[in-house]
N, C-alpha and C positions, 0 to 999 in steps of 0.2 A: 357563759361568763356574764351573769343580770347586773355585776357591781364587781367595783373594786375603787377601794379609797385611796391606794398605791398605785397609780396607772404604770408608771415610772418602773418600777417593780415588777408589776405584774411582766411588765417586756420583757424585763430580765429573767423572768423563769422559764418563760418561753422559751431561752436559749437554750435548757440544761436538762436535757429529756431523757427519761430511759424507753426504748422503743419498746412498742405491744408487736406481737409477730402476728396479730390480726387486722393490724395498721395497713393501710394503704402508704406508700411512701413516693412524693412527688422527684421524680426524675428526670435528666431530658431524653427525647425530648419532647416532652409530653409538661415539662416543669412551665416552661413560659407564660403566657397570660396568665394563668390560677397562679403561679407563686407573686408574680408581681403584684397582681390586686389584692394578695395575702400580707407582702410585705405593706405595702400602704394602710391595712387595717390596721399590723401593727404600731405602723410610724404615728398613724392619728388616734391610737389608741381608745380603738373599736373593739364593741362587742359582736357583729354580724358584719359578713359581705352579702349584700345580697344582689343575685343576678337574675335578671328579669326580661325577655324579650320587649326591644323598642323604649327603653330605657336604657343609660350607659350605668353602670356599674356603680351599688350605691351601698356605703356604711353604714353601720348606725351607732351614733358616741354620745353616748349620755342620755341614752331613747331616743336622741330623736335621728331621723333618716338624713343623711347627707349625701347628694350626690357629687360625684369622682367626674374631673373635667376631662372627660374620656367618649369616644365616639358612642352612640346606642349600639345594643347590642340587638345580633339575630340566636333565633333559637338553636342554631347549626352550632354556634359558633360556643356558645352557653355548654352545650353536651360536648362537642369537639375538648371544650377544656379543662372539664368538671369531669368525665367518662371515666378516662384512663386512671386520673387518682383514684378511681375506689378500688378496692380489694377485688379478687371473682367474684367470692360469691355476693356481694353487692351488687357489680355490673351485670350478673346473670339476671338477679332479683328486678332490678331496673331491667334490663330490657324484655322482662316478662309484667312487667306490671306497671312498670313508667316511673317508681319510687321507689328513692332506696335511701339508707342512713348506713353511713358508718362515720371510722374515725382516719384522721389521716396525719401522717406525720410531714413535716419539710422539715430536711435537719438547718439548720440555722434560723427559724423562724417557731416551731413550735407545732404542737397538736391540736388539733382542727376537729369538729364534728360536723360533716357532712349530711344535705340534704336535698336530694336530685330529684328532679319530678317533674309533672309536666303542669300548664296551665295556659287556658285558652290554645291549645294545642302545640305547642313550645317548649322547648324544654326551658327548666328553671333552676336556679340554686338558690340555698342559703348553708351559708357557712359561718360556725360558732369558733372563735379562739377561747383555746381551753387551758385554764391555769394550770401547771405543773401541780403545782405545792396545795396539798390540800386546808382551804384556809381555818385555820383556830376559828371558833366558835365566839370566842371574846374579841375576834375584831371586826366581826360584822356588822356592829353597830345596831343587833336587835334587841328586841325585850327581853330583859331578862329573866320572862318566864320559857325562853323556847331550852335551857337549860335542863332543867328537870323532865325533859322529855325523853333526855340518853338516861334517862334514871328510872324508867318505867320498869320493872320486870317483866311482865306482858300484858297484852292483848295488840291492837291495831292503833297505830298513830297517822293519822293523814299528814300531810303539808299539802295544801290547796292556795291556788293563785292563777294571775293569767299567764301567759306566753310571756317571757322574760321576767317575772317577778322574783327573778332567786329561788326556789324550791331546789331547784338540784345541789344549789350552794350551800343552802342551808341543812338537805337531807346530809352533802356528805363530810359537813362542820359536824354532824350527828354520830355522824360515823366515828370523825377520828376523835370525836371525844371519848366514845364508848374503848375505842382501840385505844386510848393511852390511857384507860381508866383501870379499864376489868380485862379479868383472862376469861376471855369468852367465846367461841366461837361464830363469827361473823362471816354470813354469804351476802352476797349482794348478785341482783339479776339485772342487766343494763340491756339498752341497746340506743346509740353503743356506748360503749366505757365510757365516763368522761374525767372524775377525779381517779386516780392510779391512787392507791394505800397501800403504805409496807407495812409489816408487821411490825406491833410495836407489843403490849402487854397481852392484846388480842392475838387471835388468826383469821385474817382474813382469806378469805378466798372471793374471786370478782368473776361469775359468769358472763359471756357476752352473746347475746341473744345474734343469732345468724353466725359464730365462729362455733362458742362450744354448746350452744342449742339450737333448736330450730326455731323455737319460740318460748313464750312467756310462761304456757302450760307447763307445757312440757320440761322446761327448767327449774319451774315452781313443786311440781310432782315429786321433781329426782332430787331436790337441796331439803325435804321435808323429810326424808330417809338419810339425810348424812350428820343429824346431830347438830342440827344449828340450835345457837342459842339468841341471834339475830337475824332476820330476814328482812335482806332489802330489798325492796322493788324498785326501779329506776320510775316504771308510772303503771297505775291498775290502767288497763284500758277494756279490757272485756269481761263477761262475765264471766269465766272459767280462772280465770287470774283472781276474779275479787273472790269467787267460793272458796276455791283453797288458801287464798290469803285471811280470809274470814276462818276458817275451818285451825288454821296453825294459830293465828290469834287466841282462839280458845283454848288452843292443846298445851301451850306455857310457852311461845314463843313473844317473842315481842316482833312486829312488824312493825317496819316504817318504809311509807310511801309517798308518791305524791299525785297529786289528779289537777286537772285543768279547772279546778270550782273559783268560784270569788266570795261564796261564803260561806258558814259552819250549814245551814240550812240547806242548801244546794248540794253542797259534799257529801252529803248523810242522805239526801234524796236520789242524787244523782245514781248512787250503787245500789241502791234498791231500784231505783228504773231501769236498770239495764238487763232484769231478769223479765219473763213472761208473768204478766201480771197475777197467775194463781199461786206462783212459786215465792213470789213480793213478800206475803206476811211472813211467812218463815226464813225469806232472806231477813227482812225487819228485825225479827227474833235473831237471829246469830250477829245483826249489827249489835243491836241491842245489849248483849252478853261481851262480844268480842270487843267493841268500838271503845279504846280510852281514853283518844285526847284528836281533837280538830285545827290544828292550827292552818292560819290561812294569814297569806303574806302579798303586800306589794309594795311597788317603789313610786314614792315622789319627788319630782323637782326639787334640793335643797337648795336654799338660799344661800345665794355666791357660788353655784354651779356645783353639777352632780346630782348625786341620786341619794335617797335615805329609805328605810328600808320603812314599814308601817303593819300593824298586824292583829291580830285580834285569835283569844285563847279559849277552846272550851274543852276543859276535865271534864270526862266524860263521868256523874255521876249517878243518885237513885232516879233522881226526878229525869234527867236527860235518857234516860233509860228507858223510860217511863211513855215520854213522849214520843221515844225513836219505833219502840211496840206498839203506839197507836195511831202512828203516823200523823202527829202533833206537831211539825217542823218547824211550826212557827213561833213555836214556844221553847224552841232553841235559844232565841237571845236573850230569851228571859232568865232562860237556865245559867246562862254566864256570869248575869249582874248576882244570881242567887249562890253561883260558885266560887265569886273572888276569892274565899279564904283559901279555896285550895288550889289556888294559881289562874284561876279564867278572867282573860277581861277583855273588854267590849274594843272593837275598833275605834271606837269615839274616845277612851280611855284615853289609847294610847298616840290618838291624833293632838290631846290636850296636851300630851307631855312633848309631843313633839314642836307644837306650837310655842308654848311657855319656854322651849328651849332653844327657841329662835332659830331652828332647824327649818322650820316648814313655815310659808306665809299660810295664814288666817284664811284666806280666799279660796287656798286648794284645798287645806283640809276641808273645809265643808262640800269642799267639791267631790270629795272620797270618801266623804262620812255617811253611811245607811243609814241615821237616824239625824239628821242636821238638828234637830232641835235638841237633843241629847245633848249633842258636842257643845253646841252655845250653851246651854244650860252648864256644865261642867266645866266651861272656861271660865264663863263668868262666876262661878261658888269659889272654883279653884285662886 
């Protein structure tokens, strides 16, 4: 949950839940510390709890970290109350490898995306409060070229950004747009689930990596034989996830994803470094063919409190194609200012319009702008 301009609202969905029976669900008496530090996220209208050995229990509202006037915690104590809420096979996963995600229900407070692991020898958490209601697309507050993106008929669409920058929010605004749009068949590959989608003109169908697969491959393999005409990846994270998501790309599927990058350049290098470097040019070659649009998102400070979303667009076209087969990466941003008509624009663009709309001080944008003198330039014409 990177944003929400309803905080008020957002509480109240949290109350109205239909249970996953992959869910973990908090009961006693295993309920006590985790749901109380859960109800507190929700009362301060938090995006994260996060628990941390030798620190007490701390949120985070609005980005930024807030610590809960509660004793430090020990790592015993962290696992003793984080443990029991996960599902089996989570807690098996965790105690063969020290890490595990899933999702978890508390009925009267809402669904959770858990994250148990250890650090500096400790156990640790972080835990996500997860919107019921999957949010519309028009009230995000983004550019309104991340529209035409549930419009693509195929190849590979990214969403890139940091940790909390919305990507999952805005993947699954993507989603339910296609679903209220077209009768189309839509899979999605998660782990673990976080927005829940009914059928609406679509069908959807939601894998969940660790209940109905074992992994990302292997889920990827089996939904590329059942006739999709959407494929979603919850995030590429290895190289056998981005082949065959590269590989259905080409075949007429539309993919949409999202990756940990912070910009068009990174994101389009990032998956081709993930292979062994003699295998590179011909991954380059299937980016090149398959890759149709980079977008990359994040959030700033809005002026009079909260967050506002910022972002920057590149349609993937002849020349971006061009550069991606010659491993030209830096002649990515060039490609965007060269693709405005067909929807690409530069993060400085859309820092100007955030400024000029009194959303964002002047001071931060240049603070997030890749090219500062661009953005000045472009404020001051504008």
């Amino acid at each position: 949950m990177p944003w929400h301009d309803n905080p008020d609202e957002l509480a109240g969905e949290l109350n109205a839940l239909v249970p996953r029976t992959a869910e973990a669900r908090v009961s006693a008496p295993d309920a006590g510390r985790l749901e109380e530090w859960l109800r507190t996220l929700i009362l301060r209208k938090g995006a994260d709890l996060m628990l941390v050995a030798d620190s007490p229990p701390c949120i985070r509202v609005d980005g930024q970290i807030v610590r809960l006037d509660e004793p430090v915690l020990e790592g015993e104590e962290i696992e003793q109350a984080v443990r029991p809420a996960l599902p089996a096979y989570a807690r098996e996963r965790y105690d063969q490898i020290r890490i595990a995600d899933a999702s978890l229900k508390v009925p009267g407070l809402g669904r959770f995306r858990i994250n148990l692991h250890y650090e500096r020898g400790h156990a640790a958490a972080t835990i996500r409060a997860l919107p019921t209601r999957v949010p519309r697309l028009g009230s995000l507050n983004l550019p309104a070229g991340v529209e035409p993106l549930s419009r693509i008929p195929h190849g590979l669409v990214v969403i890139g950004g940091a940790t909390g920058s919305g990507k999952t929010t805005t993947l699954a605004a993507l989603v339910d747009e296609i679903n209220r749009r077209d009768r189309r068949h839509i899979v999605t590959i998660e782990d673990p689930i976080e927005y829940e989608h009914v059928h609406d003109r679509a069908l959807v169908e939601q894998v969940e990596v660790g209940v109905d697969a074992p992994d990302f491959p292997t889920a990827l393999r089996a939904v590329v034989r059942q006739a999709p005409d959407v494929i979603v990846i919850g995030e590429m994270r290895d190289p056998e996830t981005m082949r065959i998501a590269l590989a259905a790309a080409q075949t007429g599927h539309l993919v949409l994803t999202t990756m940990h990058t912070t910009d068009v350049a990174s994101t389009v290098g990032r998956i081709a470094d993930n292979f062994p470097p003699e295998r590179q040019p011909t991954i380059r070659q299937d980016l090149a063919m398959g890759l149709s649009a980079v977008w990359i998102q994040s959030l700033l400070p809005r002026i009079g409190g909260g967050r506002v979303p910022a972002a920057e667009l590149l349609m993937v076209g002849y020349g971006a194609r061009q550069h991606i087969r010659k491993n030209a990466l830096h002649h990515l941003n060039q490609e965007i200012t060269i693709t405005r008509k067909a929807g690409s624009f530069t993060l400085e663009d859309y820092l100007v319009v955030l400024v000029k709309r009194r959303l964002v001080e002047k001071s931060e944008a240049l603070l997030r702008a890749w090219h500062p003198e661009e953005f000045e330039k472009a404020l001051a014409a504008g």
